[in-house]
C-alpha positions as CSV (number, residue, x, y, z in Angstrom):
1,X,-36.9,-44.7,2.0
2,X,-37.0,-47.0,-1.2
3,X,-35.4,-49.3,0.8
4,X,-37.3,-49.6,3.8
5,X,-40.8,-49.7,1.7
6,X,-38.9,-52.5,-0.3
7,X,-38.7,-54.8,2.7
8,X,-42.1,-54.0,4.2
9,X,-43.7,-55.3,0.5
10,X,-41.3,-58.0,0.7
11,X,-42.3,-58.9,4.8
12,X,-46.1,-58.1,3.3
13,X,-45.6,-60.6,0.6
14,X,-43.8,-63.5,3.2
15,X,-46.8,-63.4,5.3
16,X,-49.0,-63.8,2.7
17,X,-47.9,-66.2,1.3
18,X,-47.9,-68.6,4.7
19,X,-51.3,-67.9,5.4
20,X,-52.1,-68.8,1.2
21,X,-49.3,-72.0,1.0
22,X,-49.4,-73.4,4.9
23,X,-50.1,-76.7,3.6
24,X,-46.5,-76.2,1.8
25,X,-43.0,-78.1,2.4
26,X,-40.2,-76.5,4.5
27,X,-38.3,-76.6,2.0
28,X,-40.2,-74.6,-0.1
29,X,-40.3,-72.4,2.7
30,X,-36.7,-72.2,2.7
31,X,-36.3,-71.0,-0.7
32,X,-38.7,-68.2,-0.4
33,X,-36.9,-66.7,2.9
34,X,-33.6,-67.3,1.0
35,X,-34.8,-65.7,-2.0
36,X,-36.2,-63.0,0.1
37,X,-33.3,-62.8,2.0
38,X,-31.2,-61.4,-0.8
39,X,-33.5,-59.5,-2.7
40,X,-33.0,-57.5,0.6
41,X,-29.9,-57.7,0.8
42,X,-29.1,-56.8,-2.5
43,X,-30.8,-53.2,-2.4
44,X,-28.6,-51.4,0.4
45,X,-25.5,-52.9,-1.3
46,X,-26.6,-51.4,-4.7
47,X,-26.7,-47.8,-3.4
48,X,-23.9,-47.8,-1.4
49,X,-22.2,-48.3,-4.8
50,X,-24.7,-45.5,-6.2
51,X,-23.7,-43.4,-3.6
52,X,-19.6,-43.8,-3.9
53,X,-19.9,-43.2,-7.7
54,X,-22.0,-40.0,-6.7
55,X,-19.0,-38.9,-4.4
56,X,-16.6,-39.4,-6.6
57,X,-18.0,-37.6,-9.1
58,X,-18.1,-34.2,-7.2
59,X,-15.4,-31.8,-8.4
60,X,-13.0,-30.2,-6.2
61,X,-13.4,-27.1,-5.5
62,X,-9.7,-26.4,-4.7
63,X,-8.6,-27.3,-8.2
64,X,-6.7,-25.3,-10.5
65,X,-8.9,-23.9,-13.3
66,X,-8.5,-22.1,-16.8
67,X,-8.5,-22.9,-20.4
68,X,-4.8,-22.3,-20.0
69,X,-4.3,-25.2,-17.2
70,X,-4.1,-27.6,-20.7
71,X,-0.4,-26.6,-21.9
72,X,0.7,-27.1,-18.2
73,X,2.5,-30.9,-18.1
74,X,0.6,-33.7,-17.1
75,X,3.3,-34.9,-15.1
76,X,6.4,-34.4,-14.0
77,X,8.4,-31.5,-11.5
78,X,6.3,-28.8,-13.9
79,X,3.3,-30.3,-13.3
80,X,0.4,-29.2,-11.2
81,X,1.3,-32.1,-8.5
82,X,5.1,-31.7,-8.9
83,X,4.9,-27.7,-8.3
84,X,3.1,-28.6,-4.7
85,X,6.6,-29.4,-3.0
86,X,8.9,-26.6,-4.4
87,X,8.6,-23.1,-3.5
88,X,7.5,-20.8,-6.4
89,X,10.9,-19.8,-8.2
90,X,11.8,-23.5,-8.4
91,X,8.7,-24.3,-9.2
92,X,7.7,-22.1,-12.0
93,X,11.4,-23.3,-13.1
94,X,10.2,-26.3,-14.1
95,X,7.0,-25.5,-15.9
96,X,7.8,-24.6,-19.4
97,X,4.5,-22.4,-19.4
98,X,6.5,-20.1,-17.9
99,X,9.9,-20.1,-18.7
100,X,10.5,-16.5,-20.0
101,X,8.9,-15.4,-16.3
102,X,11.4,-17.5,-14.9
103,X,14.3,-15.5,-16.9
104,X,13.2,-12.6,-16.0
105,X,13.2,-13.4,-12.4
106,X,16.6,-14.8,-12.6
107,X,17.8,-11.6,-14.2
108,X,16.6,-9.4,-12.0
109,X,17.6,-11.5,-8.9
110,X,14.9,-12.2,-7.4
111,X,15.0,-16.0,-7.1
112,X,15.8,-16.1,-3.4
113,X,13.1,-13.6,-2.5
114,X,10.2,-15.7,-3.8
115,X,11.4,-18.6,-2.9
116,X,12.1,-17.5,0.7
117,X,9.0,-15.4,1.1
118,X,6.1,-17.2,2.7
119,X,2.4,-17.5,1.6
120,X,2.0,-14.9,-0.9
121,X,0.8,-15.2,-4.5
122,X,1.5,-14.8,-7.8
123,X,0.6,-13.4,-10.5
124,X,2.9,-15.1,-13.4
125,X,2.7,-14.0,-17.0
126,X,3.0,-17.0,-19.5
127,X,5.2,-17.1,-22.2
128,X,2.7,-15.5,-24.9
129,X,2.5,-12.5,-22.4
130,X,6.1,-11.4,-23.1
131,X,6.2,-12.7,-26.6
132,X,3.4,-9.7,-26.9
133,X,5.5,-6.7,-25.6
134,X,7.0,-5.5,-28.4
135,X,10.7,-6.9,-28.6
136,X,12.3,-3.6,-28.5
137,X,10.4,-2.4,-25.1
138,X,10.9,-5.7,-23.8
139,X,14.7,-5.5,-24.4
140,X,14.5,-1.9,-22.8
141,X,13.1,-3.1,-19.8
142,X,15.0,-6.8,-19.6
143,X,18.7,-4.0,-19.2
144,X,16.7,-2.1,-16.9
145,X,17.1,-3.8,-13.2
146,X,15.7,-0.9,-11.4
147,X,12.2,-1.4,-13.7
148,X,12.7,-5.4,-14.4
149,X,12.4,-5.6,-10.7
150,X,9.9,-3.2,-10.4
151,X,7.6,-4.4,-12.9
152,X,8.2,-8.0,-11.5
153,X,7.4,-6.9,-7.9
154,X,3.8,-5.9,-9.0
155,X,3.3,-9.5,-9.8
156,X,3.6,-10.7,-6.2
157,X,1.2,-9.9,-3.4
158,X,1.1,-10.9,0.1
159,X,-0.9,-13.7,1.3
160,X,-2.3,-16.8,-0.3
161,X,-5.7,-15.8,-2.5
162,X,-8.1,-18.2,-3.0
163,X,-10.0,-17.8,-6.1
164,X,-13.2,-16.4,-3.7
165,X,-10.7,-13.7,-2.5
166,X,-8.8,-12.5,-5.9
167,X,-10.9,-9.8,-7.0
168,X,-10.7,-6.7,-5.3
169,X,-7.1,-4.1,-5.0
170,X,-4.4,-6.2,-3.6
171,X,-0.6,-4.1,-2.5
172,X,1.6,-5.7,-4.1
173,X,5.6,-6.4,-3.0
174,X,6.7,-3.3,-5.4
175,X,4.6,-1.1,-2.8
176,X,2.0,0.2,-4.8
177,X,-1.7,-1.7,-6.0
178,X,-3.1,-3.9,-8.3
179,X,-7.2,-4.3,-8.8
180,X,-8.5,-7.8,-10.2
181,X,-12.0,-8.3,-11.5
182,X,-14.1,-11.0,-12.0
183,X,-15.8,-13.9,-10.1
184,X,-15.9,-17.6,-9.9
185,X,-13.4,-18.6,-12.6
186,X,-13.0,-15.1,-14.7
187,X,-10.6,-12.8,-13.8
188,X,-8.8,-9.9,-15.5
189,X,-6.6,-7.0,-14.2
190,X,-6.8,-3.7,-16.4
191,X,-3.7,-1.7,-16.1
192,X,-0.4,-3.6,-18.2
193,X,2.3,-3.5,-20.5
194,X,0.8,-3.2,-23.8
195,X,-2.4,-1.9,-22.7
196,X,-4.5,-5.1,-23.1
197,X,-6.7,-6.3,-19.8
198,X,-4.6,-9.3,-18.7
199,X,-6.9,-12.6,-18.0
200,X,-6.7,-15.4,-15.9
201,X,-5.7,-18.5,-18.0
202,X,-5.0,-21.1,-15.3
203,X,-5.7,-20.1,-11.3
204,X,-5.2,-21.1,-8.5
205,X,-1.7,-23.6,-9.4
206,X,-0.4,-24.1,-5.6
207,X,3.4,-24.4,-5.0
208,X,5.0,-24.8,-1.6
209,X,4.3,-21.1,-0.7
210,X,2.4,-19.5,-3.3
211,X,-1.0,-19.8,-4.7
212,X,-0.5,-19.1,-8.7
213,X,-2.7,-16.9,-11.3
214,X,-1.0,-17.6,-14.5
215,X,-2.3,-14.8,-17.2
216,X,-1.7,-13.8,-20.4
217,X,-0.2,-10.2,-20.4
218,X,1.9,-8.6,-18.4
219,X,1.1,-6.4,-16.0
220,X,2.5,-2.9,-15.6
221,X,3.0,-0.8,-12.4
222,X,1.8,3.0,-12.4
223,X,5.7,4.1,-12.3
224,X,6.2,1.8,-15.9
């Protein structure tokens, strides 16, 4: 709209001025429709630029989020662009933020299955969440296979969750359920291992066929 009543003042002003300066040169006549000439064209291509930076600007909405998304590599296999192409196992594999998950996994055989399963998701203790088991039960449970894999099993549901779709009681692969809370960008999950409510530090990570919740304890089944 700023544009259009910019060229009416400017067609306003033109007029004008040949009734006002008739007895003036064609060349002066010229200049003023050159010079009135760009002033009009120079408004449309100023906010196309205006609007491009605008666009831009917007965030994505499919985006991983979390205070917790900052210790994930900026680059590389492990990072949020490298995980994309690799299903989960590999994936997580490579992302140092969860390397103790990743040993675990591999202990209790499991590799294969998530890497094979399609569309499901994930929820994936980091590092701190084990270091916060004590070591003894964590030992206990690491010789266990029936209860590694059972405890590791309640990490995994079926289906991809979008962040818009995490909260609610979820079956898990171990058979039984796990409730998230929250909304928008805050979730946690009640029941785990030490008794803390787990939170989401970095959601929504995508790998080749999971979606990802990365949180900070580990979660326990009701058979734990």
């Amino acid at each position: 709209m700023t544009s259009t009543l910019t060229r009416g003042i400017l067609l306003a002003s033109a007029s004008t001025l040949a009734v006002t300066v008739s007895a003036c040169s064609s060349d002066s006549d010229a200049s003023e429709t050159s010079g009135s000439s760009e002033s009009s064209s120079a408004a449309p291509s100023s906010m196309a630029e205006e609007t491009a930076e605008s666009t831009s600007a917007q965030p994505a909405g499919d985006e991983p989020f979390g205070a917790g998304c900052t210790a994930v590599p900026a680059d590389g296999e492990g990072s949020f662009t490298g995980m994309t192409d690799d299903p989960v196992a590999t994936a997580a594999s490579n992302n140092p933020v969860l390397s103790t998950l990743v040993q675990a996994v591999t202990q209790a055989n499991l590799v294969d299955a998530l890497n094979s399963a399609q569309d499901i998701t994930v929820i994936a203790p980091a590092n701190p969440a084990f270091e916060a088991v004590p070591q003894d039960q964590l030992a206990a449970v690491l010789a266990d296979q029936a209860q590694l894999t059972a405890i590791l099993t309640h990490h995994v549901v079926e289906g991809r969750l979008s962040p818009d779709q995490l909260a609610g009681t979820h079956t898990t692969l171990n058979g039984d359920q796990v409730t998230i809370e929250g909304t928008g960008e805050d979730f946690t999950v009640a029941r785990t291992v030490t008794g803390t409510p787990a939170s989401v530090i970095c959601g929504n990570v995508q790998t080749a066929n999971a979606t990802v919740y990365i949180v900070d304890q580990v979660l326990a089944p009701a058979t734990a």
